[in-house]
N, C-alpha and C positions, 0 to 999 in steps of 0.2 A: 956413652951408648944410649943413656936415659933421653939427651938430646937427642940423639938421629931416628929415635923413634917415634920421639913425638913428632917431628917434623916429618917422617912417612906418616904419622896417622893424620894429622892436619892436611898432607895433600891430597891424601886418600881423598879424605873426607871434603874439599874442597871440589876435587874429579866427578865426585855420585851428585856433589851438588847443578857441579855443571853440566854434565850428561841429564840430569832429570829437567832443570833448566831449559837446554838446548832441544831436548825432544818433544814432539809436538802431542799431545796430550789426547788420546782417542774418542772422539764424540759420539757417544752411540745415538742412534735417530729413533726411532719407533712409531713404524707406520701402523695405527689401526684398523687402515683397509687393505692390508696383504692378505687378509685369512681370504678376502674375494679374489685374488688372482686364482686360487685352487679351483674358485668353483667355476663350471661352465656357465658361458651368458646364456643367457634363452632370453630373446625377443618378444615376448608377449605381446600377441598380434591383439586387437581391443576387435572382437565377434561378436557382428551385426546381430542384430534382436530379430527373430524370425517374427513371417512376417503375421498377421491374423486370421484364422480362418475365419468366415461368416455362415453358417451352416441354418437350415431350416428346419426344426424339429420341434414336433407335434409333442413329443414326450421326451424325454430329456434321462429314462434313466438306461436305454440299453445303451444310449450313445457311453456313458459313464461306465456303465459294466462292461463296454468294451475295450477304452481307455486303461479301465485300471486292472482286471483280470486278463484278456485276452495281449493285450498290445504289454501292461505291468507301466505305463507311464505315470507319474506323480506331480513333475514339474509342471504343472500346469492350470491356468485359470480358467473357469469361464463365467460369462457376465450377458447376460440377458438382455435383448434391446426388446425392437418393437415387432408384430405381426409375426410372432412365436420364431422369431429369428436370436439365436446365442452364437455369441464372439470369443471364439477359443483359442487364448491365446499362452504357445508356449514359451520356455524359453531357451533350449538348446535347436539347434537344425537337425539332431536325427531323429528327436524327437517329433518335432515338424512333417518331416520324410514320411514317418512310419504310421501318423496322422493318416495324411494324403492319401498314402495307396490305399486304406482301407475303405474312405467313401467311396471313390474311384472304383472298385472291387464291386461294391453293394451297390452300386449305383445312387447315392446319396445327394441330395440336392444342395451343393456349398456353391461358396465362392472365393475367391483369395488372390492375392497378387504378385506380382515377381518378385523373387526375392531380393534383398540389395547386392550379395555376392555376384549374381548374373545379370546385375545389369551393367550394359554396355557404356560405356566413357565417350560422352559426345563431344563434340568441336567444329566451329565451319573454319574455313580457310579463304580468306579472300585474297583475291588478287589471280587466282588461277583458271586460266583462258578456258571457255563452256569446251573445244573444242579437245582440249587436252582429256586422253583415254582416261578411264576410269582403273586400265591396269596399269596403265604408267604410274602414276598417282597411289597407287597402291603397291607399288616395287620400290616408288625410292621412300615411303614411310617405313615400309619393312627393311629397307637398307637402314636405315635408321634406330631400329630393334621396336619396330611400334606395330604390333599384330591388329591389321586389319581387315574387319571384318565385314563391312558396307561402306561404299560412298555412291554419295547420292547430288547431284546438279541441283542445285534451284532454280525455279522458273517465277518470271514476272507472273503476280498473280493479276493485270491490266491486260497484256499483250499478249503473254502466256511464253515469251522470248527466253531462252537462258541465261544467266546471270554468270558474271566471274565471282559465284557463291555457290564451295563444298562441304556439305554435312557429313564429316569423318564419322565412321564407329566402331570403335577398337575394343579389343576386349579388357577385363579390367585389370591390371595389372600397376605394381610400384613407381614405375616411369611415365606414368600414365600425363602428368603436370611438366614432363620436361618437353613434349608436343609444343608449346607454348612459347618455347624459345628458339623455336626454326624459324628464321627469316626470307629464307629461299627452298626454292624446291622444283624440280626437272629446269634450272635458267630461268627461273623467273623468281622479281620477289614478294613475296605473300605476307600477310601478316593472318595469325591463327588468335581467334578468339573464343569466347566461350558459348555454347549454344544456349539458349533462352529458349525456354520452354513457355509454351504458351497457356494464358492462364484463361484453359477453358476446362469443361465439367467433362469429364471422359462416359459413355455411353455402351454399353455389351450390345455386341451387335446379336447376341444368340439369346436373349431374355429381357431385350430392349431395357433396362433396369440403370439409374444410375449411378455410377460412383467406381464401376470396374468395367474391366475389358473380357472381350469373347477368348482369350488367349488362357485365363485361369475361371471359367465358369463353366460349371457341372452344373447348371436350371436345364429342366426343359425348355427346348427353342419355342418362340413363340415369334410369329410374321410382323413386319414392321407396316405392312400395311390392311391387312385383315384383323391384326389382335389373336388370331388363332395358334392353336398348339403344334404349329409345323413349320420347318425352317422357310425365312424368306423367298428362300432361291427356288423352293418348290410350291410355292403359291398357285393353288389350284384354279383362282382366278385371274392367272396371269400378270401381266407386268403393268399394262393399265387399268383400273377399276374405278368402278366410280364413288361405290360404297367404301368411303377409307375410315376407320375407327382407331384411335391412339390407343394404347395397349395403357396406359397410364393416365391418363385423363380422362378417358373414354369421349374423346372428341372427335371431331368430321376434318383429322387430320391424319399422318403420318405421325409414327412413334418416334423418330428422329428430328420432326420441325423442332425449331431452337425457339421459335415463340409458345412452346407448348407451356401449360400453365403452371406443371408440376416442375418444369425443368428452368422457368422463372422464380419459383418460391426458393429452390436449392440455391438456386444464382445470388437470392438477397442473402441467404443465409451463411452463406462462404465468403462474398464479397462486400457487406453492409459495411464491414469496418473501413474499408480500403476507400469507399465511397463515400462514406462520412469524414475521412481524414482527408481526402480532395476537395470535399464542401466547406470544409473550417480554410482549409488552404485557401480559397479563393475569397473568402470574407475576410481574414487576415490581409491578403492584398489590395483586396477593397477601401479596407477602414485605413490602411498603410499610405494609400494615395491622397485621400481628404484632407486638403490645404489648411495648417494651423493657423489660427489668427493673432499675430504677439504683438498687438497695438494693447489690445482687450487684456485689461490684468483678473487672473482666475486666481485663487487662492489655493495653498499646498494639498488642503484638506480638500478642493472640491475634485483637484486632479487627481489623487487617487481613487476618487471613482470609479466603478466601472462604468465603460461609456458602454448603450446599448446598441449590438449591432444590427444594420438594415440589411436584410437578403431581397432579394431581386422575385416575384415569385415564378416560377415554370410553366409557362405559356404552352398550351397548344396552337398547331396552325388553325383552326378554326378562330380561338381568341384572338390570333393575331389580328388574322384578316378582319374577322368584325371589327377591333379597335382602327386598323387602316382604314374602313370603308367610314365610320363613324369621325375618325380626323380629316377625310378628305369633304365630309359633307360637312363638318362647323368651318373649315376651311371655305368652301365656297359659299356657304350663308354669309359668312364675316364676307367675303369679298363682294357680295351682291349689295350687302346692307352699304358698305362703303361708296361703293358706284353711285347707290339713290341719295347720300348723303352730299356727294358732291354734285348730281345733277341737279337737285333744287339749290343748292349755292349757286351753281349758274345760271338758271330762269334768274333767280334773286335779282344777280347783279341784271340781266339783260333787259328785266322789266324795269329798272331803274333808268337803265341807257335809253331805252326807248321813251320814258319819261320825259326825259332830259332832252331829247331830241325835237319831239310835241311842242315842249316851251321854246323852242330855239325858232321851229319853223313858224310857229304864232308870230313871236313875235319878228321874223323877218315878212311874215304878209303883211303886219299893220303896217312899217316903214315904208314896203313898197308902196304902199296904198296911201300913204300920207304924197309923197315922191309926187306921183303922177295928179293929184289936187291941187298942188303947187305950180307942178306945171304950167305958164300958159297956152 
């Protein structure tokens, strides 16, 4: 009996061994980002920085006690420029908002610009016929899911002809960059590019002033061609005058001339750099072209010098022309001086020949004269 139990407890015990063996052994995993399935995504949208006011004030503390008692706003800067003008700048948009209305209210003298939320998503579209409607064109982008809200034809600015060149403007929305991968549109195929803004100084038509538009400025209007404190359009001296005064320079111009002299200082001041990095660009390819000479041996030490460069300088057409009328007069002095150089070379020679001729005919009269003595 001793026997047949030990041999049930050895198979036993063989069985548990092969069952625990044969069973596959449970890997537990542990994820440390399951507690985020729980929680809801939220997409944090990244909210544009409003934009700045430019406000004109003589004194500076009812503006303040009305900010922070009447309105209770706090987030907010302001920073002093020139000509008792302060730059208030907030940083949420209702904040912004609640700004706004109250100049507007008091009739306050600011200025400010569009906000980035509301501006429109531009694009031209080329390749589509001037001829094709402007609502066709506007049905199949909206088949499209692309809300638009202006198109506008280009015209040659030579001929004044229309162009297969359209300036979409949609309003601003997440799709806004898949516009870009339409290759066709009403049967025809187009290709969409980006619109290029033009890099000029933008001018307020309502307080001639620059750097903003008539669309966000509370100044009083002032005429663009009297200087006076009353809109353009109701110029008490009409639409021709003779007396014109820039509102900005005080010159015997229009406020809007582009050579005006206030609207030249702004121009270096924004664009110096971009003009100074095209003036290094073109001496860089200057100095690039100048033929090296590898007959001549220069030594390591004198090559890395800097070599100095030669600029060209900026001629006026007056200089021109004086330097042209100045080379075309050494021009024909050298050509006259050379004429009298070669005419007395030929007297030279001709007073020789004729010399030589003198002796010739002498001595054919003596011979003859000998001849006829002989004669009988």
């Amino acid at each position: 009996m001793s026997t047949v139990s030990r041999n049930k407890k050895t198979n036993s015990g063989t069985n548990d061994k092969s069952q625990k063996w044969l069973i596959n052994p449970q890997i537990i995993c542990n994820n440390r980002f399951e507690q985020l399935s729980n929680l809801d995504e939220k997409v944090k949208t990244k909210e544009n920085k409003p934009q700045p006011i430019f406000m004109d004030a003589d004194n500076l503390q009812p503006l303040t006690n009305l900010i922070n008692n009447d309105l209770q706003i706090l987030d907010y800067t302001i920073k002093c420029t020139y000509d008792n003008q302060v730059k208030l700048q907030t940083e949420s948009s209702e904040s912004y908002r609640k700004i706004i209305q109250t100049p507007k209210e008091n009739n306050a003298s600011y200025y400010t610009f569009q906000p980035k939320d509301n501006r429109k998503y531009k694009v031209v579209i080329r390749g589509l016929h001037h001829s094709i409607s402007h609502e066709t064109i506007k049905e199949e982008l909206e088949s499209l899911n692309h809300q638009v809200c202006n198109v506008t034809n280009i015209k040659s600015s030579y001929s004044g002809n229309p162009l297969p060149l359209h300036i979409i403007e949609t309003m601003p929305n997440e799709n806004n960059k898949e516009i870009f991968q339409i290759n066709k549109l009403a049967n025809t195929i187009i290709q969409v590019e980006q619109y290029r803004t033009k890099r000029d100084i933008p001018q307020c038509a309502n307080c001639q002033k620059h750097g903003h538009t008539k669309n966000y400025c509370n100044r009083d209007p002032i005429c663009v061609k009297c200087a006076q404190s009353h809109p353009s359009q109701l110029c008490p001296q009409g639409k021709k005058i003779k007396d014109v005064t820039c509102s900005n320079c005080h010159g015997k111009h229009p406020a809007n001339y582009k050579g005006c002299k206030v609207r030249k200082e702004i121009q270096e001041k924004l664009f110096s750099k971009i003009r100074h990095r095209d003036i290094m660009g073109t001496e860089k390819r200057a100095s690039s072209q100048n033929i090296k000479d590898d007959s001549v041996y220069t030594p390591k030490s004198q090559q890395n010098k800097q070599r100095p460069t030669y600029t060209t300088p900026v001629l006026s057409y007056a200089q021109v022309a004086n330097q042209e009328t100045q080379y075309n007069e050494e021009k024909t002095c050298s050509s006259t001086g050379n004429m009298d150089s070669k005419i007395d070379k030929l007297t030279t020679i001709m007073e020789q020949q004729m010399q030589q001729i003198s002796m010739m005919m002498n001595i054919l009269i003596k011979l003859l004269a000998l001849l006829e003595r002989n004669q009988p």
